[in-house]
C-alpha positions in Angstrom: -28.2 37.7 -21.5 -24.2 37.9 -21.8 -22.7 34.8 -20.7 -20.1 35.8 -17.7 -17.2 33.9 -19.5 -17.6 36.3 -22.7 -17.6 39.2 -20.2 -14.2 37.8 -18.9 -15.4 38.6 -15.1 -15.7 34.2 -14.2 -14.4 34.3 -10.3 -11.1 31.7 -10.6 -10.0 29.6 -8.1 -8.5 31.2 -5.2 -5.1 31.6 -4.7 -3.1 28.8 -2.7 0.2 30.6 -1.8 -0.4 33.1 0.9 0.5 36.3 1.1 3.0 37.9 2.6 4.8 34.7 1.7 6.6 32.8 5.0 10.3 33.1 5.2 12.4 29.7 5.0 11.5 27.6 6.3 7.4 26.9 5.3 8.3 23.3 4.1 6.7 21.2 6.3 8.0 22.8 9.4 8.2 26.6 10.2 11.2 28.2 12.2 9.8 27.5 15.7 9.3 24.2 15.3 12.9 23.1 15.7 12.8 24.5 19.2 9.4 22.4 19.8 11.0 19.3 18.5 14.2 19.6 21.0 11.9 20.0 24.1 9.6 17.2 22.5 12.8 14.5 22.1 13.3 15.3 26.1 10.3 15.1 27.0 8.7 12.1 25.0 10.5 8.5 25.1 8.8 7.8 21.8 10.0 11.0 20.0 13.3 10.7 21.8 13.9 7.0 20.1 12.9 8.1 17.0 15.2 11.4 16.9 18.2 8.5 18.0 17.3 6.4 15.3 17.1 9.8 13.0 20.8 10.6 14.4 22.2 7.3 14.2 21.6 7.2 10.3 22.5 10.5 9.3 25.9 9.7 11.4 26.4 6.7 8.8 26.1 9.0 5.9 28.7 11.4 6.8 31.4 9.7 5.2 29.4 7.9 2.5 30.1 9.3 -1.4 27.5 11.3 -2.9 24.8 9.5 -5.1 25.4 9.1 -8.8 23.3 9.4 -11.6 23.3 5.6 -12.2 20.2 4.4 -13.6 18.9 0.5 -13.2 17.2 -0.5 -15.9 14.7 2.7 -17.2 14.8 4.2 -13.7 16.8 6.5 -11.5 14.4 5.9 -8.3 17.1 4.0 -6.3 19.2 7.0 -6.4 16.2 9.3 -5.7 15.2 7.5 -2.8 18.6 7.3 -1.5 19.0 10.9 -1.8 15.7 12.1 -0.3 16.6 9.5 2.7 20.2 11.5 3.1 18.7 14.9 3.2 16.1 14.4 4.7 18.0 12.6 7.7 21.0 15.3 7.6 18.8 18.4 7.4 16.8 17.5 10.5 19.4 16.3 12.4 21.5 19.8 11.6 18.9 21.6 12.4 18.0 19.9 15.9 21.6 19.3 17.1 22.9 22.6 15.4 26.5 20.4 14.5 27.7 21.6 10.7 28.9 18.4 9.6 25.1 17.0 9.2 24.4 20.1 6.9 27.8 20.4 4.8 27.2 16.5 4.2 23.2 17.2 3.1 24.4 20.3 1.1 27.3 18.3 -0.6 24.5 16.0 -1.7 22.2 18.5 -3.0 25.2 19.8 -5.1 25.7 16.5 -6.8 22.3 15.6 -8.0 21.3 19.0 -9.4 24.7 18.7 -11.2 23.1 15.6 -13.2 21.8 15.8 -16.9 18.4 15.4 -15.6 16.5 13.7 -12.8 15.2 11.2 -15.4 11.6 12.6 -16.5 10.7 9.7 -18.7 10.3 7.8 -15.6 8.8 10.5 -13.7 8.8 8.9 -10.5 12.4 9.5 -10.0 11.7 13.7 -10.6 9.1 13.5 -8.1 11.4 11.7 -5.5 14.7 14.3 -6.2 12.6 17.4 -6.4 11.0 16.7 -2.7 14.9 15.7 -1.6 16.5 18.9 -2.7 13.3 21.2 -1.3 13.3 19.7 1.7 17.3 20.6 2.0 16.7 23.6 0.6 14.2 25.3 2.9 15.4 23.2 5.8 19.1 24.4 5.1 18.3 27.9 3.3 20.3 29.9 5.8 24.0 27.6 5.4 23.6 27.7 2.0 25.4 30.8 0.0 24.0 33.1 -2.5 25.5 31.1 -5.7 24.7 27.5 -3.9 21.0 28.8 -3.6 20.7 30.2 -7.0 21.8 26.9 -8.1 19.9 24.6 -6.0 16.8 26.3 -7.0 17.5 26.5 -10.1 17.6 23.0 -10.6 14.3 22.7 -8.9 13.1 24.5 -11.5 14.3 23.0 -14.5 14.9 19.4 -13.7 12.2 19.0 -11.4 9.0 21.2 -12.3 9.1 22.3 -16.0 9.5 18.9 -17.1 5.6 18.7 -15.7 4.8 21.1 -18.1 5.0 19.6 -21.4 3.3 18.6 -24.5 1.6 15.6 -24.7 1.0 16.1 -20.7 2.4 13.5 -18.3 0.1 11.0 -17.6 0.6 11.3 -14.0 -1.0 14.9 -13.9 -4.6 13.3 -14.4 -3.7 10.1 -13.6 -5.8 7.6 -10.9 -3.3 5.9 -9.5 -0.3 6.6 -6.9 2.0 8.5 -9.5 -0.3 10.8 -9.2 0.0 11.1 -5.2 3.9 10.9 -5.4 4.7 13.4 -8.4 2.2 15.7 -7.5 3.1 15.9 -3.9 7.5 16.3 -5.1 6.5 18.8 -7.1 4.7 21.0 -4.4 7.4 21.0 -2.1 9.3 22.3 -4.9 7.0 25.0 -5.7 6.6 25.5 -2.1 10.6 25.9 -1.7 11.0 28.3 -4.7 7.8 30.1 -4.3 9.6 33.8 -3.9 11.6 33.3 -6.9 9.0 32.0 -9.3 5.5 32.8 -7.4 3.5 32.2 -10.1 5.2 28.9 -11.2 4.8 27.7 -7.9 0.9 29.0 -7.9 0.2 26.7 -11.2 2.2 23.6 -9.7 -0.1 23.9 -6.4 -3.3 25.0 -8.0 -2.6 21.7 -10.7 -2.0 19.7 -7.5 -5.2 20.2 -5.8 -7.5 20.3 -8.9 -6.3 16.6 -9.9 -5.3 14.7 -6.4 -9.1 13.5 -6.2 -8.6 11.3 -9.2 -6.3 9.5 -7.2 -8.0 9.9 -3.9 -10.9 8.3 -5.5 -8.9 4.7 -4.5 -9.6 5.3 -1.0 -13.8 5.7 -1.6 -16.5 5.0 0.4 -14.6 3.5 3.2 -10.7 3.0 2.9 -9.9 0.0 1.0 -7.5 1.1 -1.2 -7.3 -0.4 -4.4 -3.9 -0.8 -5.1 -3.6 -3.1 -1.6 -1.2 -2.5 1.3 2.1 -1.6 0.3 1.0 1.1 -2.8 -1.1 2.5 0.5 1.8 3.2 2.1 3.6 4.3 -0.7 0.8 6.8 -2.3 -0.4 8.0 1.3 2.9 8.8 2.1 3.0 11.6 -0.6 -0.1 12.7 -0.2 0.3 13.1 3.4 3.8 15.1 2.4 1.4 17.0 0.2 -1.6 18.2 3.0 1.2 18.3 5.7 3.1 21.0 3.4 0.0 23.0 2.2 -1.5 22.6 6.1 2.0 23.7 7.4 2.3 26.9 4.5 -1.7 28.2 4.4 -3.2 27.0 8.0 -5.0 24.4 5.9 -4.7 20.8 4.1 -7.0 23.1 1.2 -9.3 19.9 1.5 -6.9 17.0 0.2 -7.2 15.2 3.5 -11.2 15.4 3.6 -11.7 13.0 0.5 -14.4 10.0 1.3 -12.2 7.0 2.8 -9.1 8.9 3.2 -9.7 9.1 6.8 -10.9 5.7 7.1 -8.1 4.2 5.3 -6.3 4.1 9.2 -8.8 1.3 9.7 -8.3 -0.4 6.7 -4.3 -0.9 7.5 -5.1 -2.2 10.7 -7.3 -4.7 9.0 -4.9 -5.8 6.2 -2.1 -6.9 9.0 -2.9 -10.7 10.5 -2.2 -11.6 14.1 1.1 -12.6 12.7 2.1 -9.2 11.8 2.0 -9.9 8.1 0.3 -8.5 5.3 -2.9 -9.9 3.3 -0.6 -9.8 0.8 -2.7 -8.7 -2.6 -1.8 -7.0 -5.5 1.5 -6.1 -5.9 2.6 -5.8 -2.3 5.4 -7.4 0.0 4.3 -9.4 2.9 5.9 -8.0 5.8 4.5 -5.3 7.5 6.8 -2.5 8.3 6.7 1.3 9.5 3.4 2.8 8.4 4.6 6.4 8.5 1.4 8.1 7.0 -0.3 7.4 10.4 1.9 9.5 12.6 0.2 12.3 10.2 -3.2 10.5 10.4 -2.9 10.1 14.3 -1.9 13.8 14.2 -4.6 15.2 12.4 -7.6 13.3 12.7 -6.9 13.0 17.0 -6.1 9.7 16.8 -2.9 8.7 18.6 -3.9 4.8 18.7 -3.4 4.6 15.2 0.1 5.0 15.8 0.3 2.0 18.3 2.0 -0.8 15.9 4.1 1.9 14.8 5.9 2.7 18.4 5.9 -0.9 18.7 8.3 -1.3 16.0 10.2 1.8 17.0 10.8 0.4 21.1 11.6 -2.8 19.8 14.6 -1.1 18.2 18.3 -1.9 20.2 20.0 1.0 21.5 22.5 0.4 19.3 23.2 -1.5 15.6 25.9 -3.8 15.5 25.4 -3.2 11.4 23.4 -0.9 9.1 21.0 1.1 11.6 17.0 0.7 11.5 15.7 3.9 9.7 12.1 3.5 8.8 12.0 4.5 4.9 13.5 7.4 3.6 11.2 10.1 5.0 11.4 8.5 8.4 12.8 11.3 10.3 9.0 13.2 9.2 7.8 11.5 11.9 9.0 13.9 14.9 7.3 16.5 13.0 3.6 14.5 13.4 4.6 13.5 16.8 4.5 16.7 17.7 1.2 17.2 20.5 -2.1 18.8 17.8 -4.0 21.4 18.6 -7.1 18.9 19.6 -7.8 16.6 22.5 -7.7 12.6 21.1 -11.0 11.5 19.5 -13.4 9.6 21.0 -13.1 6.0 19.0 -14.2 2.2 19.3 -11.8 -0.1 19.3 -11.2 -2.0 15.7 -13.8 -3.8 15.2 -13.3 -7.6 14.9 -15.2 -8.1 11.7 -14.7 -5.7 9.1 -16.1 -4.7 5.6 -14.9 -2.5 3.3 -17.0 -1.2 -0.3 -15.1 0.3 -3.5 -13.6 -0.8 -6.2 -10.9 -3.1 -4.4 -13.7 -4.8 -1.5 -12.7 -6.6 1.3 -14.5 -8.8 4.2 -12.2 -9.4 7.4 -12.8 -11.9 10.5 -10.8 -12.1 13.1 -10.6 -13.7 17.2 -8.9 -10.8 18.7 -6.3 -8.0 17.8 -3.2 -8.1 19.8 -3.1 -12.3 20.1 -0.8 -13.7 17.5 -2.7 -17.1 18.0 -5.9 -15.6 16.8 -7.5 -16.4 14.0 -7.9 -14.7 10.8 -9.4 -14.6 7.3 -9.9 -12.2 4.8 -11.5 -12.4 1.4 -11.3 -10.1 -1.7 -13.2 -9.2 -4.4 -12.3 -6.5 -7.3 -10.7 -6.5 -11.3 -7.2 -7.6 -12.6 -7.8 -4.7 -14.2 -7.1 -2.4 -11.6 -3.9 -0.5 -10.9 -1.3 -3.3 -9.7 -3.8 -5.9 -9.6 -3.3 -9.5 -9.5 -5.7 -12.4 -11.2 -6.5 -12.7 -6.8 -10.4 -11.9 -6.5 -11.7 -14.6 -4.4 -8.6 -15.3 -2.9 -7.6 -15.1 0.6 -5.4 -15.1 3.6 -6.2 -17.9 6.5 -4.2 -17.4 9.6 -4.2 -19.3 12.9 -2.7 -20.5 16.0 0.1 -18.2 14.7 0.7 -19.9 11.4 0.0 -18.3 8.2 -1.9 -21.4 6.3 -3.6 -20.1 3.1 -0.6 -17.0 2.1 -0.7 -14.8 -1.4 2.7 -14.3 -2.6 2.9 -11.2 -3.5 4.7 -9.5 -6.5 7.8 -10.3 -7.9 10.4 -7.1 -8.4 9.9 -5.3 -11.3 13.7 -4.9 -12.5 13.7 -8.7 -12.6 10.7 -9.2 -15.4 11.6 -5.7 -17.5 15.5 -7.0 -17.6 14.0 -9.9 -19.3 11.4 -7.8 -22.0 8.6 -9.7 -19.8 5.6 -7.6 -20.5 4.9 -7.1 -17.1 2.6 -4.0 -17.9 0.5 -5.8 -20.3 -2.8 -6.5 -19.1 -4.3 -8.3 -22.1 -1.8 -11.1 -21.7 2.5 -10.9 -20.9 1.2 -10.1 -17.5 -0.5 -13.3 -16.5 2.1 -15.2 -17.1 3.9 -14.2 -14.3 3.3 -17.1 -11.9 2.9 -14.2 -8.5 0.5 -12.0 -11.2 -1.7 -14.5 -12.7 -4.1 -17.4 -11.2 -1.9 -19.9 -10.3 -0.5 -18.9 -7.7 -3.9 -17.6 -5.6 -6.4 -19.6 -3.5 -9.0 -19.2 -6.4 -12.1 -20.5 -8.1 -11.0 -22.1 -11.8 -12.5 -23.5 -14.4 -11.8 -25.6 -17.1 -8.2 -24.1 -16.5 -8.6 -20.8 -18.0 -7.9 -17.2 -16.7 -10.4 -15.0 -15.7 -11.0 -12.3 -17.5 -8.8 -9.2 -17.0 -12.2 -7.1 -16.6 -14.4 -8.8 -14.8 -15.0 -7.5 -11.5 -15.9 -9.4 -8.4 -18.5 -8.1 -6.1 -19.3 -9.0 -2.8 -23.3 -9.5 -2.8 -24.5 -9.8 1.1 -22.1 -9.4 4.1 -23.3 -10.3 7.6 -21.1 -9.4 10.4 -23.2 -10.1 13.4 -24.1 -13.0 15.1 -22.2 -16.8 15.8 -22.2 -17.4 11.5 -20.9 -14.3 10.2 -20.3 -14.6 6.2 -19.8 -13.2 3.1 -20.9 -13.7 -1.0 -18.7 -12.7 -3.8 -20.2 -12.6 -7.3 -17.4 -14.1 -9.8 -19.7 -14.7 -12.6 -18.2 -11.6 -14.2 -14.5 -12.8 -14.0 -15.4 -16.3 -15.7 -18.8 -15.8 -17.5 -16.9 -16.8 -20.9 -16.3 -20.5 -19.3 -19.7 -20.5 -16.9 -23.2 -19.1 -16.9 -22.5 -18.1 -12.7 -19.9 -18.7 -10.5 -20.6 -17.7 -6.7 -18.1 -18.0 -3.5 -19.1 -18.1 0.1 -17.0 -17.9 3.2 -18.8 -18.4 7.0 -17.1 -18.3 10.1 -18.4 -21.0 12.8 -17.6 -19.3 16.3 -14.1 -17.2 15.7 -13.2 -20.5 15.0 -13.2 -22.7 11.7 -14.2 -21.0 7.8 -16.7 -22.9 5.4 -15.7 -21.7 1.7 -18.2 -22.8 -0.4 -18.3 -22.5 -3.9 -21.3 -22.8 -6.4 -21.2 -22.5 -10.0 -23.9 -23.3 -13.0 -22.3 -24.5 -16.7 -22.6 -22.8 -20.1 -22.4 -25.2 -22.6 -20.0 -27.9 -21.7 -18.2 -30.2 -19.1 -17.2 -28.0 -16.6 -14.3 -29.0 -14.4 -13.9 -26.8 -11.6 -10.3 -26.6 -9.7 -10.3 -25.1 -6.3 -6.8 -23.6 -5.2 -5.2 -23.0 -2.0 -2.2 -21.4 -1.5 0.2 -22.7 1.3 3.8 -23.1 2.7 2.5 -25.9 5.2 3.7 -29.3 4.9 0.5 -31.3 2.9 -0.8 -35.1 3.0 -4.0 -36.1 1.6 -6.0 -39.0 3.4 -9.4 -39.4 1.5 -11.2 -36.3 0.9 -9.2 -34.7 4.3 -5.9 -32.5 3.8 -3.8 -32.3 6.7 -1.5 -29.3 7.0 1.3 -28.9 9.2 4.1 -26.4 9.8 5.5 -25.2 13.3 4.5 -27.9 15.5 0.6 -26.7 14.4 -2.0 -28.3 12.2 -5.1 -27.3 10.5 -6.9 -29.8 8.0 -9.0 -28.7 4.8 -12.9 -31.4 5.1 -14.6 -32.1 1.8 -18.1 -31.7 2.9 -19.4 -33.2 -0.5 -20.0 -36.5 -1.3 -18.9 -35.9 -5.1 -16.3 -37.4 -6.5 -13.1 -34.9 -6.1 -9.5 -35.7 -6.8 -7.4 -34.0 -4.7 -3.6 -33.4 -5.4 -0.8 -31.2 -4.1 1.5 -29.4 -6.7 5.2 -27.5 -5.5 5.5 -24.1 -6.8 8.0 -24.2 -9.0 6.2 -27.7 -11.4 4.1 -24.5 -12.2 7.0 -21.7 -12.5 9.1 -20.5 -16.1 12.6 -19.7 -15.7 12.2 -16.0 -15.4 9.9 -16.5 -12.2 10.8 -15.3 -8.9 11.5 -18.5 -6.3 8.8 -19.6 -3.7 10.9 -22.0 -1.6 8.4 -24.5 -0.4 5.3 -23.4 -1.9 2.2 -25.9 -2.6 -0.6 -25.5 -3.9 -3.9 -27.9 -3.0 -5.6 -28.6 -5.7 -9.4 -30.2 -5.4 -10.9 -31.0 -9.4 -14.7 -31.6 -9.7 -16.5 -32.0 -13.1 -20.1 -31.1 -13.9 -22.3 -32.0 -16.7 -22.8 -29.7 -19.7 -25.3 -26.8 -18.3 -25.5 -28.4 -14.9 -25.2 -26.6 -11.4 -21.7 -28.3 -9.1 -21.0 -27.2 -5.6 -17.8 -27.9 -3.3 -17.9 -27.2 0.2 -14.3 -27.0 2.3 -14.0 -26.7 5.8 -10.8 -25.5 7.2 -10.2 -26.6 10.9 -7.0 -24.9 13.1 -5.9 -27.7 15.1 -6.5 -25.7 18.5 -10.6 -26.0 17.3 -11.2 -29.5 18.6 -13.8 -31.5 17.1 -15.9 -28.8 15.3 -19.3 -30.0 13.9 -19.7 -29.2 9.9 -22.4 -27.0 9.4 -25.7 -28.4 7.5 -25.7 -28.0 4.0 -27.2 -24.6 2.5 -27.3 -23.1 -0.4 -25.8 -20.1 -0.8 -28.8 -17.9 -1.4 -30.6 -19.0 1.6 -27.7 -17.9 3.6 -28.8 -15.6 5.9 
């Protein structure tokens, strides 16, 4: 038998870009749908504050210089981002309100970037950023532009913003498993998609490319929506890859399946879950704690028939004044996307169940929630993590966790510290075999961890949670961190029960390998401390919770300010302790600490009878 290949007759993929080929513009919106978005800002409060919000940006930017091609440290992406938040906001607003100073201030801003040496492809975030700035004022604008402005503006595309994809050794975004991948692929696209009649079968490679390697990124959102790179690089990633099935849905009648990977979906659930009563962020891996506007779920409530998703969103957006006294809320840079998605689907809302109150999410980044109640800022909250330093923006934070009650955020991660500020310095910040760690935010001192015998854990260990239960009065959790210190122990086990939505156990169990063991147990906090005995009493906003050693072994218990464990080139943590409880065990013996962490508004709350951890049940 002849193989097919040799016969040359092997079926390829089909084709992406359809045929005839829409007129501008197919970028994310298609001519009607300005009409649709008028008589949806009139008719829905929601969309209507968003479109004044839109407006009262874009009115800002009218007599604001165009950007310049100023680089900060090795990367243009300020000036990207600031460009794609300009056109974006002008184009929409000239094309809803029909006034020529929005699009003569949007095209005066295209004409200056594609006038730059380059759009900085050695950091190749910054291309992605520019090219999905100049094709959304392109196809958005294509009719105000001339002949010579568009041959120019898409030329530019072209050379500053696709073929620099196209090179030898490969950009490791292309393949990549992380959020570049998400963000360059999806800039590019909307390129492609903007200069499809000029270069059809450029454009076809960029797309085809696009959907043949997004699943090595979507593979962070697998099997159920804990993404691995924590909150904020959600946000981030999912954007783009939203921009990317909302433009391919928008251009071909469908997302050409790079909304349907395992998790994506679920992923909604999973940033409901990472936001504490407070409104602030489980703050892991390299995130910032506040939670802001989640603009992917306007898409995801749009999509997948969801409108509750969008909820804490239109929270954010009515809370807005009618007016700014100063700089205007705008809700990111691609804000203004949102009256696309707001736009009424095609389907009737899905039937759902509300958010469930105890949560668990598999993968690579796991995660265990409890919670009282959504919607109550006094409830309480804890949530646990497992996973590898090694992973994509990862910290030296499996085990840790956030504790939140009676509106008071008691056990807090940090978060990351800017990037500019390390890489200014030559700090190694991308080193994961050792500059890294250093980093106080990065490595383990600064997370409500297991240590032992002071040492890090290893960078590729991987924590995994062993037995969840989520039912009943004792719900609970068991992360396996034997892997992340099995150099320094021979097992090393964490357990976290919740006592009636009320109080947390964490109880920690660990075997020897060798030697003395001394065993550290860190928590994280901006409370006021004292220590009485083997009780810590915490304090901050009129509201206390104490931390109960359960064991009779001898402990020593002391609290440490941040910055006794900070170098010069770390970020501040204005009053920042850490609790620190030492225990030593024998060479080769088994130790055990047990912590019960009482919110004030508990009462008196009876400590539950000692258990190992494998007969948990």
């Amino acid at each position: 038998m002849i193989s097919p290949i040799l016969l040359g007759i092997v079926k390829a993929d089909p084709a992406v870009l359809p045929h005839p080929l829409p007129d501008h513009p197919r970028l994310l919106v298609a001519g009607g749908d300005w009409e649709k978005i008028r008589r949806q800002i009139e008719a829905d409060p929601l969309s209507g504050k968003v479109f004044a919000l839109v407006r009262e940006n874009a009115d800002r930017m009218l007599d604001q210089p165009p950007v310049e091609r100023t680089l900060v440290g090795r990367r243009l992406l300020d000036v990207s981002r600031l460009a794609l938040e300009r056109i974006t906001a002008l184009a929409m607003v000239a094309q809803i309100t029909g006034d020529e100073r929005y699009s003569s201030r949007a095209i005066e801003e295209m004409l200056a970037v594609i006038k730059f040496s380059d759009w900085n492809p050695s950091h190749f975030l910054d291309v992605a950023e520019m090219s999905l700035a100049v094709a959304i004022g392109y196809d958005w604008l294509y009719d105000k532009l001339t002949p010579d402005q568009r041959d120019e503006i898409a030329k530019a595309l072209v050379d500053k913003g696709i073929r620099p994809s196209f090179v030898t050794p490969e950009p490791f975004f292309v393949q990549g498993t992380n959020n570049w991948n998400q963000v360059c692929h999806a800039g590019l696209s909307a390129a492609a998609i903007a200069v499809a009649d000029r270069e059809p079968a450029l454009a076809e490679k960029v797309l085809e490319r696009a959907i043949r390697y997004l699943p090595n990124a979507a593979e962070s959102y697998a099997p159920d929506g804990a993404f691995l790179e924590g909150p904020m690089y959600w946000d981030y990633g999912t954007m783009f890859h939203v921009v990317l099935a909302a433009s391919l849905e928008r251009l071909t009648g469908s997302t050409q399946g790079v909304a349907d990977y395992p998790g994506f979906a679920a992923s909604a659930d999973y940033m409901q879950q990472v936001v504490s009563p407070i409104g602030r962020y489980f703050c892991y891996s390299d995130c910032r704690s506040n939670r802001g506007m989640q603009l992917p779920l306007f898409w995801f409530a749009r999509h997948f028939h969801r409108p509750d998703w969008i909820a804490a969103n239109a929270g954010i957006i009515n809370a807005q004044p009618e007016k700014h006294d100063g700089k205007p809320y705008n809700g990111g840079r691609l804000f203004p996307l949102a009256l696309l998605w707001l736009l009424p689907s095609d389907g009737a809302p899905a039937a759902h169940e509300p958010a469930p109150l105890r949560w668990y999410a598999r993968g690579r980044g796991p995660l265990v929630v409890f919670r009282s109640a959504f919607g109550d800022p006094n409830a309480f909250y804890f949530a646990i993590k497992g996973g590898s330093p090694s992973l994509s923006h990862a910290h030296m934070d499996a085990g840790s966790f956030n504790l939140t009650a009676d509106g008071v955020e008691w056990a807090t991660d940090l978060g990351m510290q800017e990037y500019e500020s390390l890489e200014k310095l030559q700090i190694p910040l991308w080193d994961r075999k050792g500059g890294r760690w250093g980093v106080f935010r990065l490595g383990p001192e600064s997370h409500s961890i297991p240590r032992f015998n002071g040492a890090r854990p290893l960078v590729d260990g991987d924590a995994i949670f062993q037995k969840v239960q989520l039912e009943g009065k004792r719900p609970f959790a068991l992360l396996d961190l034997t892997p992340l210190y099995q150099d320094q122990v021979a097992q090393a086990e964490r357990g976290v029960m919740v006592l009636n939505d009320k109080v947390v156990l964490i109880q920690d169990e660990w075997k020897g390998r060798g030697q003395e063991t001394d065993y550290s147990w860190q928590f994280m906090t901006r409370a006021d401390v004292q220590v009485d005995g083997r009780k810590v009493h915490l304090r901050k906003d009129g509201k206390s919770l104490d931390l109960l050693v359960l064991d009779e072994s001898p402990v020593t218990i002391k609290v440490e300010k941040a910055e006794e464990l900070m170098q010069p080139f770390d970020a501040p943590n204005p009053d920042v302790k850490r609790v620190n409880i030492h225990l030593k065990t024998a060479s080769d013996a088994a130790g055990r600490l047990r912590v019960l962490a009482v919110p004030g508004s508990s009462g008196t709350v009876e400590p539950p009878a000692l258990q190992p951890l494998k007969d948990w049940k």
